[in-house]
C-alpha positions as CSV (number, residue, x, y, z in Angstrom):
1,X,18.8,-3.9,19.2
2,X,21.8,-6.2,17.4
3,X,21.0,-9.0,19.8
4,X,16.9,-8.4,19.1
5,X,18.0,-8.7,15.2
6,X,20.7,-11.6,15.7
7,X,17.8,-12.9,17.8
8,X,15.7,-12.7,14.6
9,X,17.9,-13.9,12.0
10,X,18.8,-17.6,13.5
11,X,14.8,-17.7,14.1
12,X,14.5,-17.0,10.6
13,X,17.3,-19.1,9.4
14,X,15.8,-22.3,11.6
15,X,12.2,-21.9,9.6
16,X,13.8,-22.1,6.7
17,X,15.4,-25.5,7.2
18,X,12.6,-26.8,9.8
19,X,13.4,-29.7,11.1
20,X,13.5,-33.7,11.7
21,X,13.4,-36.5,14.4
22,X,16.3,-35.7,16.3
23,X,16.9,-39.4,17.3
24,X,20.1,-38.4,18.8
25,X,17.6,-36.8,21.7
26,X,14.5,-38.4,23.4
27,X,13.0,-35.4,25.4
28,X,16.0,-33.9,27.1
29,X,18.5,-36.4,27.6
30,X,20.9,-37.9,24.6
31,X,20.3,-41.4,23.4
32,X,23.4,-43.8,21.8
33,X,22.0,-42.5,18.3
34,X,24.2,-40.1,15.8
35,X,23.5,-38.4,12.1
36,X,25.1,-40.1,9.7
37,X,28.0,-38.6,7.6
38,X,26.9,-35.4,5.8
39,X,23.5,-35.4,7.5
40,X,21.9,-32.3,9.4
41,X,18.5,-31.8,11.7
42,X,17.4,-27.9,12.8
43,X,14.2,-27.9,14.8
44,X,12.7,-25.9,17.2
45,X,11.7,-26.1,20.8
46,X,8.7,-24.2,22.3
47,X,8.5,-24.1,26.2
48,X,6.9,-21.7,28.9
49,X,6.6,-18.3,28.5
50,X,6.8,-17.9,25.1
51,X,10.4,-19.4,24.7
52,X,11.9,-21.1,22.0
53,X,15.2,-23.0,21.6
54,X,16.6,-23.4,17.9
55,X,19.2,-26.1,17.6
56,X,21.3,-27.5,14.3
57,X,23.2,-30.4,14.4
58,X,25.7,-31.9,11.7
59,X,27.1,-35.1,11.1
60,X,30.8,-33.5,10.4
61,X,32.3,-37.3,10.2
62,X,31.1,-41.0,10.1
63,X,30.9,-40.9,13.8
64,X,31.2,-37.5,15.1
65,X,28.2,-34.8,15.7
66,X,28.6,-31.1,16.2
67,X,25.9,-28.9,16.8
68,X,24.8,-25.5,18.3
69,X,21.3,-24.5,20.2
70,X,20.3,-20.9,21.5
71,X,17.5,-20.3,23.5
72,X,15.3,-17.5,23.4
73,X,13.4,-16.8,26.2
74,X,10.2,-14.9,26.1
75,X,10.3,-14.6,22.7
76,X,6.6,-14.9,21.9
77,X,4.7,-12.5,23.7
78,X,5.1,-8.5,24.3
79,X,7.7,-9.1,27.2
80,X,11.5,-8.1,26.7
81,X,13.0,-11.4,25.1
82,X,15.7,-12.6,26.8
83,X,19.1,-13.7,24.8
84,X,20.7,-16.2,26.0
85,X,24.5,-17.0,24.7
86,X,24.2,-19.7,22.0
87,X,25.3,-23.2,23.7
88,X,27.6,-26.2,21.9
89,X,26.6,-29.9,21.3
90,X,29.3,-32.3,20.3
91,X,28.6,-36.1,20.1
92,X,31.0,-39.2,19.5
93,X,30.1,-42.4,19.3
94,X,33.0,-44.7,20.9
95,X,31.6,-48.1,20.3
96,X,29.0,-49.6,17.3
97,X,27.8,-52.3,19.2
98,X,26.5,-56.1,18.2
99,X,24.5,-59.2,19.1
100,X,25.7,-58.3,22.8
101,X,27.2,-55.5,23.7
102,X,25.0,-52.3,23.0
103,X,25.7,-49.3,21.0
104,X,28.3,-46.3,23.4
105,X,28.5,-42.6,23.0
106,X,30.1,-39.8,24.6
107,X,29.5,-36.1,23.9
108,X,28.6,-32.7,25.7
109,X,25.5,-30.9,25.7
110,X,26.0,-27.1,27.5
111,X,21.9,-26.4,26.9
112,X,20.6,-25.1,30.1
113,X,17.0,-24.1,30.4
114,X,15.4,-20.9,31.7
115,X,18.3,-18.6,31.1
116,X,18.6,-16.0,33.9
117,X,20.1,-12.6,32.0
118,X,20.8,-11.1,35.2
119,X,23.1,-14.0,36.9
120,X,23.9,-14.9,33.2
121,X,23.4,-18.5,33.7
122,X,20.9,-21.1,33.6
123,X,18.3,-21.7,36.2
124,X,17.9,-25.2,35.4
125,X,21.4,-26.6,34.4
126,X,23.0,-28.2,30.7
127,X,23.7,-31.7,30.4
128,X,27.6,-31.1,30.6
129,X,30.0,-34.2,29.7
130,X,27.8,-37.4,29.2
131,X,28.4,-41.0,28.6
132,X,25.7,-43.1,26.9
133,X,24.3,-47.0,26.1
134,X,22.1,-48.1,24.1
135,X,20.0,-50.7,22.3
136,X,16.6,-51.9,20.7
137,X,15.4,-54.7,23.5
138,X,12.5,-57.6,23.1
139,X,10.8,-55.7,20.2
140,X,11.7,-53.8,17.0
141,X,11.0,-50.2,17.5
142,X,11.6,-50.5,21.0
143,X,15.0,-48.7,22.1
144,X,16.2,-48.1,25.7
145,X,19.1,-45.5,26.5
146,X,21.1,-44.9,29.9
147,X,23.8,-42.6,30.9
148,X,25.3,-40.9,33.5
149,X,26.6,-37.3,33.1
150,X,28.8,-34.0,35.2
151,X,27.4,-30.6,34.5
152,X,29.7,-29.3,37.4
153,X,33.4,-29.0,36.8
154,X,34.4,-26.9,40.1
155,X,32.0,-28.6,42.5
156,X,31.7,-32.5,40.0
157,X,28.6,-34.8,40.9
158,X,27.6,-37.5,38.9
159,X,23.7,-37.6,37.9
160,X,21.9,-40.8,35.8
161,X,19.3,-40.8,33.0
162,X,17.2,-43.6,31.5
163,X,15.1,-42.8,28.4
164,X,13.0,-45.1,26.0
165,X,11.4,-44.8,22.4
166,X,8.5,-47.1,21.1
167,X,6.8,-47.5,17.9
168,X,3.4,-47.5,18.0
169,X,2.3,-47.3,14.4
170,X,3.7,-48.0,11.3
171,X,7.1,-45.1,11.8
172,X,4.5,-42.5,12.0
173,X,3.9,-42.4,16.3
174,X,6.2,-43.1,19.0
175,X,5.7,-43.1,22.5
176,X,8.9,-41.4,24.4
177,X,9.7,-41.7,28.3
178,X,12.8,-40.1,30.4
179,X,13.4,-40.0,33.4
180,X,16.6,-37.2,34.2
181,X,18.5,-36.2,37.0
182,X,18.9,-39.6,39.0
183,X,21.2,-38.9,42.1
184,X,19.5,-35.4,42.4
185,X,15.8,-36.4,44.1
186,X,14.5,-32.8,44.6
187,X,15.3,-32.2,40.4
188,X,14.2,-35.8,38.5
189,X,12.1,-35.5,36.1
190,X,9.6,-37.6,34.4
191,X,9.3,-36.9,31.2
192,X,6.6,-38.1,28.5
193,X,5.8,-37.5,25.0
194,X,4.5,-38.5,21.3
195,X,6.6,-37.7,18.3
196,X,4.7,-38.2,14.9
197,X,6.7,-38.4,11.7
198,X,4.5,-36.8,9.1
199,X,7.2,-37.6,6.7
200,X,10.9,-39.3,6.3
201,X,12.3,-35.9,6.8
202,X,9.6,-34.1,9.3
203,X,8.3,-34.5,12.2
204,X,6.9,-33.3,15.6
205,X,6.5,-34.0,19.5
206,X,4.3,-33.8,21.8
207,X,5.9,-33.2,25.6
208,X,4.5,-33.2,29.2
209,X,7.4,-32.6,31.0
210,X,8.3,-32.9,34.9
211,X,4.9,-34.9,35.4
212,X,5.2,-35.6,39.0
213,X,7.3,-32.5,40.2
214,X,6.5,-29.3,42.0
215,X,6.4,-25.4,41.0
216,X,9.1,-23.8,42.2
217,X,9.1,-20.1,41.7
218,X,12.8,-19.9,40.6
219,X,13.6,-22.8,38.4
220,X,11.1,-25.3,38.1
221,X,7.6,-26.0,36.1
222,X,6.1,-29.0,36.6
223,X,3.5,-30.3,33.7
224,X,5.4,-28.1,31.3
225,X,3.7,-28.2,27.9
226,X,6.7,-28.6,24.8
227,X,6.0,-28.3,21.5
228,X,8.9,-29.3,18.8
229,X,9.5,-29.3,15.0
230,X,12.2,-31.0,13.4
231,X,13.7,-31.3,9.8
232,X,16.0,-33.8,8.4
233,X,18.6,-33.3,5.6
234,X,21.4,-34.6,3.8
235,X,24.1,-31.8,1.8
C-alpha cells in the first residue's frame, strides 16, 4: 500500500511539472548535450503493458547533470503495478568542443527496462558508466552522437551506441535514429522516432522501438510503441 501511494505521488508530482525535449537523450541512449545551469526537464515515458517511467533531471552546475527516473510497470491497467527502485542519472560534460574537435561527456545512467520484482532486477539492462561525442555535421539541425558504455561491473563488457537528431521543420519536428547495444548482436536495437515541440518548453515523441528485432518471451519487444512528454524549466 506505501509503495502503491509513493507510486502515486511521484506520478502526480511529474504531471505537475510535465515535461520538455530532453536533448540530453535521443531514444534510449545519451547524447553529448547537458541542461544548462539552473535548468530542469520531468517527462514521462509510456511503454508496454501499461508502464510508465517518470524521470527529472537538474542542471546542479554549469556542466554537471543529476537526475532520478523510476519506472512503473503495469501501472495503467487492472494488473498489480510493479515498483521498481527509483534509478540515478548523473552527467558531466568533460570537453566543450570547437571548429574540430566535437563536444565529450561522461555520466551514468542505472535505468533498466522491464523490471522483474521477483529477481529484483531489470530484464533488459541500464546504461551503466558511459562515455559520449558529439556534434552538428554537414547541416544545421543535424547532430550525430557516439559512445561506448559498461553496465557490468563484476563480469565488464564494453557495448557501442550511435544516435542522430534532424530537423525537419522549422524547431517544431525532428527525426530521431539509434542504434544501441553494438558488441551485443542478439540485443541491438534500432530505434526510430519523431519528437514535435509544440512549444519552447514542451514537447513529445513518437517511438518505434527495436524495429528489426524478435519477441522474446523474457526480455524483449520488438516494434515497441513509446509515447513521451517532456517539460522544460528554469528555477
Amino acid at each position: 500500500m506505501i509503495k502503491k501511494m509513493l507510486a502515486l505521488m511521484f506520478v502526480v508530482f511529474s504531471v505537475a511539472s510535465l515535461a520538455f525535449a530532453a536533448k540530453s537523450y535521443v531514444v534510449d541512449t545519451p547524447s553529448s548535450g547537458i541542461l544548462s545551469y539552473g535548468s530542469y526537464t520531468t517527462g514521462f515515458r509510456f511503454f508496454s503493458n501499461g508502464g510508465i517511467i517518470s524521470k527529472i533531471n537538474f542542471g546542479v552546475f554549469k556542466l554537471l547533470n543529476i537526475g532520478l527516473s523510476w519506472e512503473l510497470d503495469q501501472f495503467v491497467g487492472d494488473k498489480q503495478v510493479k515498483v521498481a527502485t527509483p534509478t540515478l542519472q548523473v552527467k558531466l560534460r568533460v570537453y566543450e568542443g570547437n571548429m574540430i574537435l566535437p563536444v565529450a561527456a561522461i555520466g551514468y545512467d542505472g535505468q533498466g527496462y522491464f523490471f522483474d520484482p521477483g529477481e529484483k532486477k531489470y530484464l533488459q539492462k541500464d546504461r551503466g558508466l558511459y562515455f559520449v561525442v558529439g556534434r552538428e555535421f554537414f547541416i544545421e539541425g543535424l547532430m550525430f552522437n557516439v559512445g561506448i558504455n559498461i553496465n557490468a561491473f563484476l563480469k565488464p563488457k564494453l557495448y557501442g551506441f550511435v544516435n542522430a537528431t534532424a530537423l525537419l521543420y522549422k524547431e517544431a519536428v525532428y527525426f530521431m535514429a539509434e542504434y544501441d547495444n553494438i558488441g551485443d548482436y542478439r540485443d541491438t536495437r534500432l530505434n526510430l522516432g519523431l519528437r514535435f515541440a509544440f512549444t519552447e518548453y514542451i514537447d513529445a515523441d513518437c517511438i518505434i522501438r527495436d524495429c528489426w528485432g524478435k519477441d522474446d518471451k523474457n526480455s524483449r519487444i520488438s516494434n515497441e510503441r513509446i509515447f513521451k512528454v517532456n517539460y522544460y524549466g528554469k528555477f
